[in-house]
N, C-alpha and C positions, 0 to 999 in steps of 0.2 A: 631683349635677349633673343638672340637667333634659335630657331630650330631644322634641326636634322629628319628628315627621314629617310633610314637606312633600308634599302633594296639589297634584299641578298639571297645566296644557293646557300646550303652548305654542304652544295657538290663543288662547286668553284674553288680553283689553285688560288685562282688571283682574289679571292675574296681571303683566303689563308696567308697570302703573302701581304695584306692589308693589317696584319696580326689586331692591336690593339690601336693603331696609331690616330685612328679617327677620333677613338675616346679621349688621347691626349687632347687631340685635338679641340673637342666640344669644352675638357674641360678649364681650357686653357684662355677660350672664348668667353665660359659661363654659357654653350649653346648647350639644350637637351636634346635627347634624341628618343626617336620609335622606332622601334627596330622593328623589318618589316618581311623576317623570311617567304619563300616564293618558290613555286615551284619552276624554276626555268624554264624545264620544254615547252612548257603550256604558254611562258611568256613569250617564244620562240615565236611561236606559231602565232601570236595575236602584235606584235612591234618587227618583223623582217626578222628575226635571227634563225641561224642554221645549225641544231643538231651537231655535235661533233660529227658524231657518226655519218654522215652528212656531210659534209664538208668537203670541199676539192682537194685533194689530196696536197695541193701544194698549200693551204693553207694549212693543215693540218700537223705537214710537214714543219711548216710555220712555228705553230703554239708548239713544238716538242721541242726545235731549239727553245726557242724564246723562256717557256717555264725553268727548267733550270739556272739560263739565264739571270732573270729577273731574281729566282732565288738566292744565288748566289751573291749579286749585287745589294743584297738584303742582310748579307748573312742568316737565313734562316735554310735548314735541312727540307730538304723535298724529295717523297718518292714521287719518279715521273708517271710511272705506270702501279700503281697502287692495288692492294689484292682484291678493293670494296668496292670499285671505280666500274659502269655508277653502281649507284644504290638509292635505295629509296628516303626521300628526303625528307618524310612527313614526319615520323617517329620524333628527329632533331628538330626540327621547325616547328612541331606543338608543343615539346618541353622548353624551348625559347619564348614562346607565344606565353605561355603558362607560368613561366619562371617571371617575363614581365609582368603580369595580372599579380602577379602572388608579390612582388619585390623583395628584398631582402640581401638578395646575393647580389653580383658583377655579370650584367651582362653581357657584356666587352667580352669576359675572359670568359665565358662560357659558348658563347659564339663561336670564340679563337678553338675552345677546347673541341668542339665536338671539328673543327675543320682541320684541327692538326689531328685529333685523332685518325681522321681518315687519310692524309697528305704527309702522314710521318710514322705514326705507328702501325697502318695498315690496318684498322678495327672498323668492324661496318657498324656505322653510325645508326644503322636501322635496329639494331641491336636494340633490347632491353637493359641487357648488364650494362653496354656500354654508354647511353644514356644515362641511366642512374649515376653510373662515376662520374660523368661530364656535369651533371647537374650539382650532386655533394661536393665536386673538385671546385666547384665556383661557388659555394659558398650557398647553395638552395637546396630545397630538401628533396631528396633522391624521389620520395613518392609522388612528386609534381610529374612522373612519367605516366602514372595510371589516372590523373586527373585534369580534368577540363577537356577531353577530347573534345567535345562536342563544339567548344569553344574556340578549340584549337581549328577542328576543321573549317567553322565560319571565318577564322580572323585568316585564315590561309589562303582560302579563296577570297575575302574581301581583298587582302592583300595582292593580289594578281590584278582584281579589279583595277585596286588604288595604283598599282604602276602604269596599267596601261593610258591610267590616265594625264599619270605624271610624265608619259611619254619616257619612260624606262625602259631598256631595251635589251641590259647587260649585266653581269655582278662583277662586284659590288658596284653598287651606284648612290648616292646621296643630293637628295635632294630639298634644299634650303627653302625656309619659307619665305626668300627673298626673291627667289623666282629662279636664283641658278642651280642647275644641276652641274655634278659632276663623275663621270663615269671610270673605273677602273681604279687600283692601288695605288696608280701611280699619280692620278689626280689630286688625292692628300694633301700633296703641298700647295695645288691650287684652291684649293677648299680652307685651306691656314690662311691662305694669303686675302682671298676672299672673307672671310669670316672678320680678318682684322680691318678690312677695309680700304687694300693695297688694290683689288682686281677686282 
């Protein structure tokens, strides 16, 4: 049985526009996965990447077509420029951390939830209220917000560790204990095809 470990923002569009489908995915294999939220900039700064804000304007120019784009071609709704964009990511990344520790609920759709809330509904995921609803909306119990910080902050920073080890550079990223990685949404189908034993 293969395993996943999942590299993610839940500042990332393209990790939003990845909705559920990697879960199809694992459980279509019988692979599991550990979901491994992360703080981006910090990953930025430790594997090459570059800061939006940062970024050469033509690239930048780049990712605003492109998101819509790729939304579209998804069928899923996307705001481009979002009212919460960024925000701080730890709040959502230790009720993920927490919600795993505790299990119960879907953490697929909870994932999904706290990135469509910020990429559709415009609600800042560093929120307490909105937390809590991300958390009871997936099936876990809203007060997993006020507990295990402490937990949360160690698996959050080991987490940054564990990428830079896995040579992780981008969100979403997933990496198999087969030795492949594969980077961005659009990788999915490469990771299906890999997992079956096509690639």
């Amino acid at each position: 049985m293969a395993h996943i470990n999942y590299y993610f923002s839940t500042l990332s569009p393209f990790t939003y526009m990845a909705g559920t489908r990697m879960e199809d995915v694992a459980v279509k294999h019988g692979a599991t996965i550990t979901y491994k939220p992360l703080d981006i900039m910090a990953l930025f700064g430790r594997t090459g990447g570059t800061p939006l804000k940062d970024r050469h304007p033509a690239r930048q120019a780049y990712r605003a077509q492109e998101m819509p784009r790729a939304a579209k071609k998804l069928g899923m709704p996307l705001t481009a420029k979002p009212a919460f964009f960024p925000t701080n990511t730890a709040p959502s990344s230790y009720a993920i951390i927490a919600a795993q520790a505790a299990g119960g609920g879907d953490l697929g759709l909870l994932t999904h939830s706290f990135l469509r809330a910020l990429w559709v509904e415009e609600k800042d995921i560093a929120q307490d209220d909105v937390v809590r609803a991300c958390l009871d909306d997936a099936g876990f119990d809203p007060s997993l917000a006020d507990s295990g910080l402490l937990l949360g902050a160690e698996t959050y920073s080991n987490n940054l560790e564990d990428a830079v080890r896995d040579n992780v550079f981008g969100s979403p990223f997933y990496v198999v204990d087969t030795g492949q990685s594969f980077w961005g949404q659009d990788s999915i189908v490469d990771l299906d095809a890999h997992l079956a034993g096509d690639l």
